[in-house]
N, CA and C of each residue as an Amber inpcrd file, in Angstrom:
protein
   387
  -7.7700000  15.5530000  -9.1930000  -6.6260000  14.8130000  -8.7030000
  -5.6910000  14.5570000  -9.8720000  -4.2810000  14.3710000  -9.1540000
  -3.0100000  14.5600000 -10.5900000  -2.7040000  13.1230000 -10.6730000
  -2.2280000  12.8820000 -11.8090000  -1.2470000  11.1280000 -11.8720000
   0.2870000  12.3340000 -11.4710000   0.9770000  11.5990000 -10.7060000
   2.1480000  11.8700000 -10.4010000   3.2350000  10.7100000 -10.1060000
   4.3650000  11.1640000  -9.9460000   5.0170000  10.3570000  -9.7240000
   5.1580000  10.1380000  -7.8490000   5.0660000   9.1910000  -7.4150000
   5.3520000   9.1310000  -5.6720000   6.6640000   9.8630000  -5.3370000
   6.0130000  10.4850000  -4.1890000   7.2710000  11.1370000  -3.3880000
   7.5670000  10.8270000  -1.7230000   8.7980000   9.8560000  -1.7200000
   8.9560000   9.3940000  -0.7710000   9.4450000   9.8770000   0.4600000
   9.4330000   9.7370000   2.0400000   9.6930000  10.0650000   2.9160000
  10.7460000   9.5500000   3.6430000  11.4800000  10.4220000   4.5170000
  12.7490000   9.8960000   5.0390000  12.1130000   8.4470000   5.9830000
  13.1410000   7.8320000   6.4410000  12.5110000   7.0380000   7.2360000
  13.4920000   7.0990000   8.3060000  12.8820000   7.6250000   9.6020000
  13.9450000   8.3600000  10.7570000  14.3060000   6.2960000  11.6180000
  15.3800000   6.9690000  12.5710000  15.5300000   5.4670000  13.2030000
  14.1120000   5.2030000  13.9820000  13.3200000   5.5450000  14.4230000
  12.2340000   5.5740000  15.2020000  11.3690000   4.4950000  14.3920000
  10.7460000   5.2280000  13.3800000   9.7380000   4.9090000  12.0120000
  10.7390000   3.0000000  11.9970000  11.9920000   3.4990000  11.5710000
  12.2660000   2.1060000  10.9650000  12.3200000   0.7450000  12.1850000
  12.3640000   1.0250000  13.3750000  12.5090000   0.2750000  14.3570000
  10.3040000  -0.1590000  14.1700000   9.6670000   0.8450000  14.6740000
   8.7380000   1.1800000  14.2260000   7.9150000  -0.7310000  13.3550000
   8.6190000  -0.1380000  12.0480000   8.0770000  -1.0360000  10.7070000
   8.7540000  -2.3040000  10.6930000  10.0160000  -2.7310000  11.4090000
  11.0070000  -3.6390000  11.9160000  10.0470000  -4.6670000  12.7120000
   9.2910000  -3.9310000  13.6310000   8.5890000  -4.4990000  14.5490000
   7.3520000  -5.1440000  14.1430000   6.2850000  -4.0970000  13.4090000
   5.7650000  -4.8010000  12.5510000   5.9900000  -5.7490000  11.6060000
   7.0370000  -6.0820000  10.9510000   7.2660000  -6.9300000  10.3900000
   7.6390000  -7.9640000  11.1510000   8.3190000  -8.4250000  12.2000000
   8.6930000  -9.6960000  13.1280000   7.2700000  -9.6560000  13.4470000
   6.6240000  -9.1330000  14.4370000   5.1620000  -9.3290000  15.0990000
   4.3780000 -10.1200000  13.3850000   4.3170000  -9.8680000  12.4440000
   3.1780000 -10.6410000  11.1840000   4.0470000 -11.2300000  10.3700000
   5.6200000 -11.8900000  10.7060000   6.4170000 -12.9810000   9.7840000
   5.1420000 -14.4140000   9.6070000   5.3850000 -14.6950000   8.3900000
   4.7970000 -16.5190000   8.5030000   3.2600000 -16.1800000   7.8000000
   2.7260000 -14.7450000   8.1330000   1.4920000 -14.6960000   7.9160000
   0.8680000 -15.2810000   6.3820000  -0.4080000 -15.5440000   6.3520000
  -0.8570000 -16.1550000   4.9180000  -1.0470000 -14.6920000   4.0570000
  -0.9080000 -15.2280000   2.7810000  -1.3960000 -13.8290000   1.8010000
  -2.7520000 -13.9600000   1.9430000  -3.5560000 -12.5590000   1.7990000
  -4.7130000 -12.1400000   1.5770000  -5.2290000 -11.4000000   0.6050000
  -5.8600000 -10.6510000   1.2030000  -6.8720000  -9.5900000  -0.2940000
  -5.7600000  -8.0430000   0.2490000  -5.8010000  -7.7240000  -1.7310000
  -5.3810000  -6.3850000  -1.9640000  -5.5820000  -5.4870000  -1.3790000
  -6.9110000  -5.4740000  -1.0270000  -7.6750000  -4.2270000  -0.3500000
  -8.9810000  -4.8800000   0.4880000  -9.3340000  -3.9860000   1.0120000
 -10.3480000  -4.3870000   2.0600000 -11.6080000  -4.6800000   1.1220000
 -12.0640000  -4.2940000   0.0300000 -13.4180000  -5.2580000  -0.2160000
 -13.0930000  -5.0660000  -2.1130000 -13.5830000  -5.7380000  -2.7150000
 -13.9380000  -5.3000000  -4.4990000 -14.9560000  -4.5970000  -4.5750000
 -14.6450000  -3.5530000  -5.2370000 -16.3890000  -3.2150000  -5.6390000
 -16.2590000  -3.2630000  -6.7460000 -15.3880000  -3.7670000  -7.7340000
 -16.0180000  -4.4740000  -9.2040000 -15.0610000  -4.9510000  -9.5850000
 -15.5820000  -5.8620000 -10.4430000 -14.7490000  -7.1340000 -11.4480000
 -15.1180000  -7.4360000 -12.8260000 -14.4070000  -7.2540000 -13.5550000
 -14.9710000  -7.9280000 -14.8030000 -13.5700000  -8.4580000 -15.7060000
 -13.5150000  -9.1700000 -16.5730000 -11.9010000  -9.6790000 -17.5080000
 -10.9990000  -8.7520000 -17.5520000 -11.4570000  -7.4000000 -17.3960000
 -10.7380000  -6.2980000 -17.4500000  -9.4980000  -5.9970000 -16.1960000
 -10.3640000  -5.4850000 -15.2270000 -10.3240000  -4.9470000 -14.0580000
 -10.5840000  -5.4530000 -12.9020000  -9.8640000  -4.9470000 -12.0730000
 -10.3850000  -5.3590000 -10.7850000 -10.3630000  -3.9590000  -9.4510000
 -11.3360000  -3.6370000  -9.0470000 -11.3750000  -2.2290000  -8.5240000
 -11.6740000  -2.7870000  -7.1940000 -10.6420000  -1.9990000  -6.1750000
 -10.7760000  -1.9670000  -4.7450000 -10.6170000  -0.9900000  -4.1950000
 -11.1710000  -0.7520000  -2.8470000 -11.0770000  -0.1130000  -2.1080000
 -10.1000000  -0.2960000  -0.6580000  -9.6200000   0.4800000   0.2060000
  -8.6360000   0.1900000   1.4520000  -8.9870000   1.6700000   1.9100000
  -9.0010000   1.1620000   3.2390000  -8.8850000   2.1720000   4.5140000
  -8.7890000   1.2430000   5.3690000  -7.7860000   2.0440000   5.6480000
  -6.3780000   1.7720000   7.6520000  -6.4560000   3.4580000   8.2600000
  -7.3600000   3.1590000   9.0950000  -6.9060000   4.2430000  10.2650000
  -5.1990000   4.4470000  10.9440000  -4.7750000   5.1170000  11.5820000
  -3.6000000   5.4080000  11.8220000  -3.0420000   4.1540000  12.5480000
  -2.1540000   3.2390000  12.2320000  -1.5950000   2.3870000  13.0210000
  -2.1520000   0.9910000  12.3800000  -3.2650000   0.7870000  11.4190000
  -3.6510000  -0.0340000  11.1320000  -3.1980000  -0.8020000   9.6930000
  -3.0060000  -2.2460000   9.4010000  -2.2660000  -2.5920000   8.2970000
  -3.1700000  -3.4740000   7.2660000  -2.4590000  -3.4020000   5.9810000
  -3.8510000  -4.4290000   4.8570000  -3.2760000  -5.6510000   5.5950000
  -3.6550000  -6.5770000   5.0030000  -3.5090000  -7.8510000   4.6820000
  -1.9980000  -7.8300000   4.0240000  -1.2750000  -8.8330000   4.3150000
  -0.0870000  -9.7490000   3.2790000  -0.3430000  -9.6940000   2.0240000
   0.0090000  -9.0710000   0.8920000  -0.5920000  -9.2360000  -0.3890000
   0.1980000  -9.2480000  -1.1710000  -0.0840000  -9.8570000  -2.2850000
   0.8550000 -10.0500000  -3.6790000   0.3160000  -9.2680000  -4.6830000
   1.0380000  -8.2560000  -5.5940000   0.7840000  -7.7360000  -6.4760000
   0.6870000  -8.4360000  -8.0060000  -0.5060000  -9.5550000  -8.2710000
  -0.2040000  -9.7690000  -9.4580000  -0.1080000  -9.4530000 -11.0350000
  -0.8140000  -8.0750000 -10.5270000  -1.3350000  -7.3410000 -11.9900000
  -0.5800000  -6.3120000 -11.7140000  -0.6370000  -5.3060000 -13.1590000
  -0.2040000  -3.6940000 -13.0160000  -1.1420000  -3.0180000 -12.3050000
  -0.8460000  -2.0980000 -11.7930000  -2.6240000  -1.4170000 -10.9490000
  -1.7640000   0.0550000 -10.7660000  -3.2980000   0.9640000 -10.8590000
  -3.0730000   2.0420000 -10.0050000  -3.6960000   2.4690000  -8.7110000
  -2.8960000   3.3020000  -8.3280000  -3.4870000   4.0500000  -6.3910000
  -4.2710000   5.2790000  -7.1820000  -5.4550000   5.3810000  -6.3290000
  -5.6060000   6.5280000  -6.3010000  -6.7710000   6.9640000  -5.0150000
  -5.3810000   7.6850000  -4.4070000  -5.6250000   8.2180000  -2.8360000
  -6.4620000   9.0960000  -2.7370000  -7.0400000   9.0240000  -1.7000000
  -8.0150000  10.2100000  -1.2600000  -7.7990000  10.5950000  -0.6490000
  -7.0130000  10.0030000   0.5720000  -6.8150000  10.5610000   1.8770000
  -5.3310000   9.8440000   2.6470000  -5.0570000  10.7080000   3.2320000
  -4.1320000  10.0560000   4.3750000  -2.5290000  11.4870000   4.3580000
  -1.9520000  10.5590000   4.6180000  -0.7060000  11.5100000   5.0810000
   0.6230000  10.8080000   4.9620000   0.9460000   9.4840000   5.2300000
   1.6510000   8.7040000   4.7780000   1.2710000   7.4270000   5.0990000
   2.2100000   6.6480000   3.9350000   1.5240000   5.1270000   4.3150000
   2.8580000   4.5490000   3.7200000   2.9440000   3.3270000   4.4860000
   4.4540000   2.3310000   4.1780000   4.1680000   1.2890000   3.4090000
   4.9720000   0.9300000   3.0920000   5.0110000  -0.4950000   2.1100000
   6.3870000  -1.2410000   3.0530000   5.7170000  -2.5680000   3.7140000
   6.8520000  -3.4690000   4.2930000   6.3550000  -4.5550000   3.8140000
   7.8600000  -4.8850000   3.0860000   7.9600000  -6.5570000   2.8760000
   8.8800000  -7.3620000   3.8350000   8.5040000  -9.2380000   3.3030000
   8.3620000  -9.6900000   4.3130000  10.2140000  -9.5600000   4.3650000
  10.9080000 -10.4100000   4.7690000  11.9590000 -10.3330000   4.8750000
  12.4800000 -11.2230000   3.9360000  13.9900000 -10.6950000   3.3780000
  14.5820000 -11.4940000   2.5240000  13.8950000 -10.6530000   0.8990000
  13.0480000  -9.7420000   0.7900000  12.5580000  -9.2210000  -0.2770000
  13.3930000  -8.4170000  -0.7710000  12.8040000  -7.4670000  -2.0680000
  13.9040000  -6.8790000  -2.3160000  14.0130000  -5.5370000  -2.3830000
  12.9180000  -5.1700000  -1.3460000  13.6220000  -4.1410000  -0.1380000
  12.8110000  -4.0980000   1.0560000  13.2410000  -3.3710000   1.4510000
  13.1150000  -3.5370000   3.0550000  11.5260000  -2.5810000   3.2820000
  11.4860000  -1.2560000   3.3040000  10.1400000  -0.7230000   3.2870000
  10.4620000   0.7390000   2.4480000   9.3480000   1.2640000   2.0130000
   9.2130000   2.4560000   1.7130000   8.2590000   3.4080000   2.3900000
   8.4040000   4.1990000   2.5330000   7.1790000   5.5660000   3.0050000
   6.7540000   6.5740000   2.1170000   5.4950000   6.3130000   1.5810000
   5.1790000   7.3790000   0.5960000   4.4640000   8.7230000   1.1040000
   4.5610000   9.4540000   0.9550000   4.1690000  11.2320000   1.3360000
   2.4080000  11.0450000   0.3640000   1.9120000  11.4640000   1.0420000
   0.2300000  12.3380000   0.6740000   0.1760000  13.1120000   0.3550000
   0.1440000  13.6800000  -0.5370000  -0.0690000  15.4280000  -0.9170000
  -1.7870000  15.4710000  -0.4440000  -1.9020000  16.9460000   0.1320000
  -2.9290000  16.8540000   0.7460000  -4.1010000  16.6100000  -0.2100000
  -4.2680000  17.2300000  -1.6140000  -5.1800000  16.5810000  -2.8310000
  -5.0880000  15.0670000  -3.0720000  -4.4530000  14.9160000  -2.4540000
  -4.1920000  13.2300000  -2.9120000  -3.4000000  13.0010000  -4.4490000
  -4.1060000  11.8340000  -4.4030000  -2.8130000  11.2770000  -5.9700000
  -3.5340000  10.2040000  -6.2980000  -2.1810000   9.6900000  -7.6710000
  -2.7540000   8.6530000  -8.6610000  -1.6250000   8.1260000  -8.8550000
  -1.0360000   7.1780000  -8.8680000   0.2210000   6.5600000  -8.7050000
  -0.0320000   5.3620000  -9.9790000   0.7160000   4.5650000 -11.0180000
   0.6930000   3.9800000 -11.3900000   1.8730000   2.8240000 -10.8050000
   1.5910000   1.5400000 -10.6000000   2.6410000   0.8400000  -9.7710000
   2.6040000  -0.2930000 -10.7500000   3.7070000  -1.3940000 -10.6790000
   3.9330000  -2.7860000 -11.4680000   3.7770000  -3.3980000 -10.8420000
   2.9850000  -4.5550000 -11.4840000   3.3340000  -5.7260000 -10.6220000
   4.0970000  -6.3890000 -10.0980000   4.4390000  -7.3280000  -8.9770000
   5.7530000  -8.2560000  -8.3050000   5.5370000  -7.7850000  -7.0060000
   5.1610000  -6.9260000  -6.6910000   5.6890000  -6.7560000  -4.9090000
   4.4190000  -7.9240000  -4.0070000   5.4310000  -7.7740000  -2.6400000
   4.4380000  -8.3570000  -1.9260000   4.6770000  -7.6770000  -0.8020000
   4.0560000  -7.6800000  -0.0510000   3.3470000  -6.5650000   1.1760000
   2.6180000  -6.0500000   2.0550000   2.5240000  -5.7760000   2.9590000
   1.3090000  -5.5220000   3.9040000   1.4740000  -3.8520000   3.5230000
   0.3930000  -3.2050000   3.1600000   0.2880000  -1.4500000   3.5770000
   0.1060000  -0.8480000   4.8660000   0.8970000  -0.1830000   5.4560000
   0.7980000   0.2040000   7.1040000   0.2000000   1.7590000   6.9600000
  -0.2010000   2.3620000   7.4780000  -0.7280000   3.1110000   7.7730000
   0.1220000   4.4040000   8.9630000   1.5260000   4.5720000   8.5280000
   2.5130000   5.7360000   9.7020000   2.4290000   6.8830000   9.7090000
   0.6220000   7.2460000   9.2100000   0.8770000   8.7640000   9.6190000
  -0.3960000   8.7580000  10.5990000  -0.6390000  10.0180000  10.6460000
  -1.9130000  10.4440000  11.4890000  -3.2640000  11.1070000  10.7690000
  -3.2500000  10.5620000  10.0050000  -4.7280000  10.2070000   9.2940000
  -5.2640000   9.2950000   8.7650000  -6.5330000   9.0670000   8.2750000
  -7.3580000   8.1150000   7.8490000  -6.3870000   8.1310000   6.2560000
  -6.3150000   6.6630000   6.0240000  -5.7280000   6.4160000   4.5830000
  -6.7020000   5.9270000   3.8880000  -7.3440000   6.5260000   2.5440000
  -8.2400000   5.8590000   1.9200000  -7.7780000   6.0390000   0.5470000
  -8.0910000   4.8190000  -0.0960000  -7.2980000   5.0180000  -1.7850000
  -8.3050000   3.4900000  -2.4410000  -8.2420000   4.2050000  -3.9480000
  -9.0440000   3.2330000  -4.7290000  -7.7770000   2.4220000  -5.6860000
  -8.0060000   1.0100000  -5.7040000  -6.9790000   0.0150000  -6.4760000
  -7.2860000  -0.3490000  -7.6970000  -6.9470000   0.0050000  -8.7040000
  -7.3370000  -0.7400000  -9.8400000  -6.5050000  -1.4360000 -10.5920000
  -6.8700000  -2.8240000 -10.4200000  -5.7470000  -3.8880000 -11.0160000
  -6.3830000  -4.1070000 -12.5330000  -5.1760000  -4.4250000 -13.8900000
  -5.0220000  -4.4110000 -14.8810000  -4.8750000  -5.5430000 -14.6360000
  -6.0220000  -6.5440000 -15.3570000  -6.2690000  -8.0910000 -15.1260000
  -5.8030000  -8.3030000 -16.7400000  -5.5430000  -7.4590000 -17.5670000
  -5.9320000  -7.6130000 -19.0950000  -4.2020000  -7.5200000 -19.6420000
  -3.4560000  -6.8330000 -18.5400000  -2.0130000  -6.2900000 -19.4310000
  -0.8150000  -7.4300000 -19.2620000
């Protein structure tokens, strides 16, 4: 698998009505966990795991560390914030090998799941930088 840079997807009127909706339907919601479980921690790091089947979303989450993605699977997946953020959503493309994305901290977000595959990707937050 490559570190690359993300390559983003159009977002047709459909998709954005789509992620619009999701976002009114989970306004107000509480923040949660990054990813669906840790499988390790130490002063360093913090390593997670996430999988959303097609249609399915993380948790509300705040990015407090630097971290990287690194996907295994899926086809596309969105990033919607809540409203009033400072932007509206993105759609990132899957290369079918997957990827390694390095991201900054600050965002906050639920991950949606808008394509038609299983999305699975490992999180590793930089507790140290």
């Amino acid at each position: 698998m490559k570190y690359s840079e993300p390559e983003y997807a159009e977002i047709t009127p459909e998709l954005r009505e789509r992620l619009e909706k999701f976002r009114d339907e989970h306004e107000g919601e509480a923040l949660g966990n990054v990813g669906s479980r840790i499988l390790f921690e130490d002063d360093r790091v913090r390593i997670w795991d996430l999988k959303l089947e097609p249609g399915q979303a993380s948790d509300l989450h705040h990015h407090e560390h630097d971290y990287y993605l690194i996907i295994q699977s899926g086809d596309r997946v969105a990033g919607i914030m809540p409203k009033g953020g400072p932007m509206d959503f993105f759609v990132g493309k899957i290369p079918p090998e997957g990827n390694t994305v390095r991201v900054p901290k600050g965002n906050t977000e639920w991950a949606f799941n808008c394509g038609t595959q299983t999305y699975y990707e490992f999180l590793v937050e930089l507790k140290d930088t």
